[in-house]
C-alpha positions in Angstrom: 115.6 83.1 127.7 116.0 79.4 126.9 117.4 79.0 130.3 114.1 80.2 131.5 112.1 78.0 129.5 114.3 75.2 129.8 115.0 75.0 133.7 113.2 73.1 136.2 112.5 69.0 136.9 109.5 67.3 135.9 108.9 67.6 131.8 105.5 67.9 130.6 103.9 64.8 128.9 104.7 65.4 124.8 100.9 66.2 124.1 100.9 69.2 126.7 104.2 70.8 125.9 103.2 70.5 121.8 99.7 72.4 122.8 101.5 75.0 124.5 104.3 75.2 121.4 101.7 75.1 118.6 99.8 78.1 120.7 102.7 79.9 120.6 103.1 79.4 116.6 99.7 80.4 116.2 100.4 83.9 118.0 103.1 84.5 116.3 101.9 83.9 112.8 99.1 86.3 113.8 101.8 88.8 114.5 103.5 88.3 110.8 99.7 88.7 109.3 99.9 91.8 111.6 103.0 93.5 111.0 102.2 93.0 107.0 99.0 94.9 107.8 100.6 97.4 109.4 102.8 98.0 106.2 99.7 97.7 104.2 98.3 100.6 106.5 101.0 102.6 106.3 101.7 102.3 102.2 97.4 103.1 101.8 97.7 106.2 103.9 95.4 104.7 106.0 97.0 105.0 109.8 95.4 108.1 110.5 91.6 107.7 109.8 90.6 106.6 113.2 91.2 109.2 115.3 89.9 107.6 118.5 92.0 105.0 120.9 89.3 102.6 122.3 91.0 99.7 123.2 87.9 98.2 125.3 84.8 98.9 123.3 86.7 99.5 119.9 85.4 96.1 118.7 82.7 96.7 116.2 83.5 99.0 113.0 80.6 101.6 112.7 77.0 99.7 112.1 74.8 102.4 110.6 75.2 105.1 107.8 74.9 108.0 110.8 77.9 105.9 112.6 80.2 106.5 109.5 79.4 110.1 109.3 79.6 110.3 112.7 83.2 108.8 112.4 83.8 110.8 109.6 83.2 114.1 110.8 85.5 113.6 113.9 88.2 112.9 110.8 87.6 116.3 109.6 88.4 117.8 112.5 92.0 116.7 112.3 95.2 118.2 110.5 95.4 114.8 107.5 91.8 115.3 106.0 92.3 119.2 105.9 95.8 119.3 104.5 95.6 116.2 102.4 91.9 115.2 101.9 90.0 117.8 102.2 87.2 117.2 99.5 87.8 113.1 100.1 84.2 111.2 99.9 82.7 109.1 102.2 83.1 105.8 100.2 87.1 106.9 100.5 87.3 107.5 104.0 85.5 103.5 104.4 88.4 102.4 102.6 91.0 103.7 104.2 89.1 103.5 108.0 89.0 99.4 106.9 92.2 99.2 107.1 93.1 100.7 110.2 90.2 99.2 111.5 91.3 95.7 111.0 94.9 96.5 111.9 93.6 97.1 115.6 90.9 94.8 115.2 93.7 91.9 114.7 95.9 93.7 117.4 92.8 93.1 119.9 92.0 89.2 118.4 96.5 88.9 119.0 95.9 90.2 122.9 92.7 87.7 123.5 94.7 84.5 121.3 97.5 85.0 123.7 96.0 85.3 126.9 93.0 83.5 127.3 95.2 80.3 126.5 97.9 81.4 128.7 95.1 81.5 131.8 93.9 77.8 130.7 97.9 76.5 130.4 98.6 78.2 133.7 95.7 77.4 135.5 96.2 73.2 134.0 99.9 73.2 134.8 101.4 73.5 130.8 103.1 75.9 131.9 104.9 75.8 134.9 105.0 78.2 137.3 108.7 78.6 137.3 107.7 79.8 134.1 104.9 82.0 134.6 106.9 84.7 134.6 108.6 84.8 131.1 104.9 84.2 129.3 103.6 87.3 131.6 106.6 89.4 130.7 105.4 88.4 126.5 102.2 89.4 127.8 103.2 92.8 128.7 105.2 93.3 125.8 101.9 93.0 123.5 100.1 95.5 125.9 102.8 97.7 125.7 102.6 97.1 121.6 98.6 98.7 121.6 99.7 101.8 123.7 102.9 102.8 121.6 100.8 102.5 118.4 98.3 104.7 119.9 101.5 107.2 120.9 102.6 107.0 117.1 99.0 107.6 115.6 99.1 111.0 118.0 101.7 112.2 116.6 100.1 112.7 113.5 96.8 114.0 114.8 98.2 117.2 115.9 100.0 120.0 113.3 101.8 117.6 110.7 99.8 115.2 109.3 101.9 112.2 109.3 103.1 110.0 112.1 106.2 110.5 113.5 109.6 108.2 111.8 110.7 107.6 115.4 107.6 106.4 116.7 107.0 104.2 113.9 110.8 102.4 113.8 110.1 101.7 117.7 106.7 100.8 117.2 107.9 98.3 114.0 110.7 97.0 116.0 109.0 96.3 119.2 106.8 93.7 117.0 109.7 92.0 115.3 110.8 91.9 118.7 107.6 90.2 120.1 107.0 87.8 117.1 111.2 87.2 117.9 110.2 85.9 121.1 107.7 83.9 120.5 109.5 81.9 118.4 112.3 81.7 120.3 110.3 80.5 123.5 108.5 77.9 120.8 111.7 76.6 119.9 113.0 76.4 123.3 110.3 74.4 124.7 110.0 72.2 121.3 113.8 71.2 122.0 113.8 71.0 125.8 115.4 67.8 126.7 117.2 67.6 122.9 120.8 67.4 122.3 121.8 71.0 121.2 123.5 71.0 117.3 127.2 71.0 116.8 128.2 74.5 115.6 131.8 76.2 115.1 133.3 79.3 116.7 132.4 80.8 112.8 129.1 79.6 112.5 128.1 81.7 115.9 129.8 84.7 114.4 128.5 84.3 111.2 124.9 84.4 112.5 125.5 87.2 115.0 126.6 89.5 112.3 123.7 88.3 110.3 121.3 89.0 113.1 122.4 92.5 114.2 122.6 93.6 110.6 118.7 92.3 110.0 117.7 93.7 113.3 119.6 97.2 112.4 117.9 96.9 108.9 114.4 96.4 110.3 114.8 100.1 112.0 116.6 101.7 109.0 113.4 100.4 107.3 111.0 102.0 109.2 112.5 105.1 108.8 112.2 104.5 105.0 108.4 104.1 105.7 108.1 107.0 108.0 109.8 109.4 105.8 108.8 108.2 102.4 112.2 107.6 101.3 111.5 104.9 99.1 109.7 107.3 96.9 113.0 109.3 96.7 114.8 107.4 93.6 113.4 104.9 92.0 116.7 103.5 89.9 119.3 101.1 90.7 121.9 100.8 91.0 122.5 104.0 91.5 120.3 107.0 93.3 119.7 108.8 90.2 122.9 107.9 88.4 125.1 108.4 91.6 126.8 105.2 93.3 126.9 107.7 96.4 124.4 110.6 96.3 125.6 113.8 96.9 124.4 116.0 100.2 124.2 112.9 102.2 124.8 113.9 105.9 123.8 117.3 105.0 121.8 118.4 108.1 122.5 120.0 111.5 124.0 118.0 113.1 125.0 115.8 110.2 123.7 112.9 112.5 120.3 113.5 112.3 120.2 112.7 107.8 120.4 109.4 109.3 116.7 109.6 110.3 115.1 112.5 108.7 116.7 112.9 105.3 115.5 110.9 102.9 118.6 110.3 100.5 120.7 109.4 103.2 118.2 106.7 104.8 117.4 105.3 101.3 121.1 105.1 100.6 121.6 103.3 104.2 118.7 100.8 103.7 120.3 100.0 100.2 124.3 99.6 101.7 123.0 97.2 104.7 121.1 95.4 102.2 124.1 94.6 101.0 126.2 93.9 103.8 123.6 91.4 104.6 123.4 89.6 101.8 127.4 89.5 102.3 126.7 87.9 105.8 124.2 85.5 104.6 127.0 84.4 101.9 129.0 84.2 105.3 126.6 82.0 107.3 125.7 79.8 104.1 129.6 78.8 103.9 130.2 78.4 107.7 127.5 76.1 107.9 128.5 73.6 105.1 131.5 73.2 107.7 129.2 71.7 110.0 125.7 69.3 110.2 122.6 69.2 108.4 120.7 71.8 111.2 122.6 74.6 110.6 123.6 73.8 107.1 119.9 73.9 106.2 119.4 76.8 108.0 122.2 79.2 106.9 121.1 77.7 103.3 117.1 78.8 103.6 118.7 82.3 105.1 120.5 83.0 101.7 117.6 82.0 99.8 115.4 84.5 101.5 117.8 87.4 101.6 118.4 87.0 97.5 114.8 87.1 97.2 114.2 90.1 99.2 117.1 92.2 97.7 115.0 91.4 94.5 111.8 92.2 96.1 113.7 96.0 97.2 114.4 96.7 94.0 111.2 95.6 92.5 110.1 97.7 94.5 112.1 100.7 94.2 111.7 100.7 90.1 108.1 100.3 90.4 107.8 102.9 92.7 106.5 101.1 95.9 103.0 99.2 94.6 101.0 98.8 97.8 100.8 95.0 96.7 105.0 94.8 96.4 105.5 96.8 99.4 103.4 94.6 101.3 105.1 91.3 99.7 108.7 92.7 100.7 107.6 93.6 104.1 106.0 89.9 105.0 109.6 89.0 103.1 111.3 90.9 105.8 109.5 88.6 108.5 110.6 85.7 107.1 114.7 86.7 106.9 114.2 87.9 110.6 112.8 84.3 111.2 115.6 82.7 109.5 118.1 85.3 111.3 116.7 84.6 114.8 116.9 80.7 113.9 120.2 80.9 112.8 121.4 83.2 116.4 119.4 80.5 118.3 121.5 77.5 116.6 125.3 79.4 117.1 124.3 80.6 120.6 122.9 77.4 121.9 124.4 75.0 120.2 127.9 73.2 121.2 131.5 72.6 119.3 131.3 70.1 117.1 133.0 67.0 118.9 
């Protein structure tokens, strides 16, 4: 990736390469605004109100009283409303419709901030055309984003009336995935020309164990969303006084607990919770062995992953508040960020000298 972004002769003045890396910041704090949204949709129930995909002429909520009704009605017609709602009142359905609304409202504003500036940085020479492919290939990536969300919401709209836990962890991960990128790609161009930092052999380790075990937690965590397993037990330590909960695995084939039964995936989401506040303990050491850029970062990563384990079991005891459950989400963003900082630092930087 950097070597994409950072090939090629003839740098950019300063002032053009800092309007096409503060762009780039601006998409991808709309994508952390967007991804907390999406949590907030998921923990009000709300995902499956709007039962329509209209990516083109989906701008406008409904205007008139017979516009909700209308949209109402067509929720009626659909497997949630008569299995879990039925009897819900208008004034409900508004809520929860707002929210999906402005989930795929902000998906729609994400698609326009991105590519109406790419056009003007492209067509002005920001961007190179060397380039041009990477920031089309991110462009495709948030297309491809709108249609699997859409895929997920179907699944939901036919028999059982909740989306599927597979479609959700791909859908969840392929945004963690974008906003990764766009970072990445900021950075990249923000330090084109720099000196890379000095990191050790330990440091690079340190922050690829860190990174995998985030990224594997990210999934784990969907499928805690998309099965409701952190509803299952609400105590901690333990899972209802059990250090290890009995009947894990226990599905045919055992495999298969590790995405559809909930005690197993709670108690998986609580051991790599662990394990990565163990790696960030890791990473916080082997970068005191080095200089102030990776110190600082592998620092700020065990800041934010003692903060979210409190946050998880906040949550847990409280039974998942919509308010905590969307705090520990946008807390989930930011130890990605610091895990995708600290895999850019090891795998870019150089031995120390």
């Amino acid at each position: 990736m950097s070597t994409i972004i950072d090939s090629g002769a003839g740098v950019r003045a300063d002032r053009d390469q800092r309007a096409v890396v503060l762009w780039l910041y601006a998409v991808a704090a709309l994508v952390f605004v967007m991804i907390v949204v999406g949590g907030i949709t998921r923990l009000t129930e709300s995902g499956l109100s709007m039962v329509e995909w209209r990516p083109v002429t989906g701008w406008l909520p409904p205007l008139s009283e017979a516009a909700w009704q209308a949209e109402f009605e067509k929720y009626k017609a659909f497997p949630e409303y008569q299995k879990v709602n039925a009897g819900m009142s208008l004034a409900d359905f508004k809520t929860i419709y707002a929210w999906e609304f402005a989930h795929r409202l902000l998906g729609r504003i994400i698609g326009l901030a991105f590519f109406a500036p790419l056009v003007f940085f492209l067509a002005t020479g920001r961007i190179r055309r060397s380039q041009a492919p990477w920031f089309i290939f991110l462009l495709l990536a948030g297309g491809s984003q709108g249609a699997l969300g859409w895929y997920m919401v179907q699944s939901g709209l036919i028999d059982n009336p909740d989306v599927s836990q597979y479609r959700l962890a791909a859908h969840l991960f392929l945004a963690f995935a974008i906003y990764a990128l766009l970072i990445w790609t900021a950075w990249a161009l923000r330090g084109r020309g720099a000196a890379p930092p000095a990191v050790t052999a330990g440091f690079r380790t340190a922050a690829t164990v860190f990174g995998v075990l985030a990224a594997v937690q990210i999934v784990i965590g969907a499928f805690v969303a998309g099965t409701n397993a952190g509803f299952a037990y609400s105590t901690w330590p333990t899972m209802d006084g059990d250090l290890i909960p009995p009947y894990m695995f226990d599905t045919s084939p055992w495999w298969l607990a590790a995405f559809e039964d909930v005690t197993t995936i709670q108690f998986l989401h609580r051991t790599v919770g662990y394990l990565i506040a163990a790696a960030a303990v890791w990473l916080f050491f082997a970068g005191r062995r080095i200089g102030r850029p990776a110190r600082s970062a592998a620092t700020a990563a065990l800041h934010l992953v003692l903060i979210q384990i409190v946050l998880g079991i906040a949550t847990l005891l409280m039974v998942v508040p919509v308010w905590l459950g969307a705090l520990h989400q946008a807390m989930a963003v930011l130890v990605w960020t610091a895990a995708v900082y600290a895999l850019r630092m090891g795998w870019t930087g150089r031995r120390p000298a």
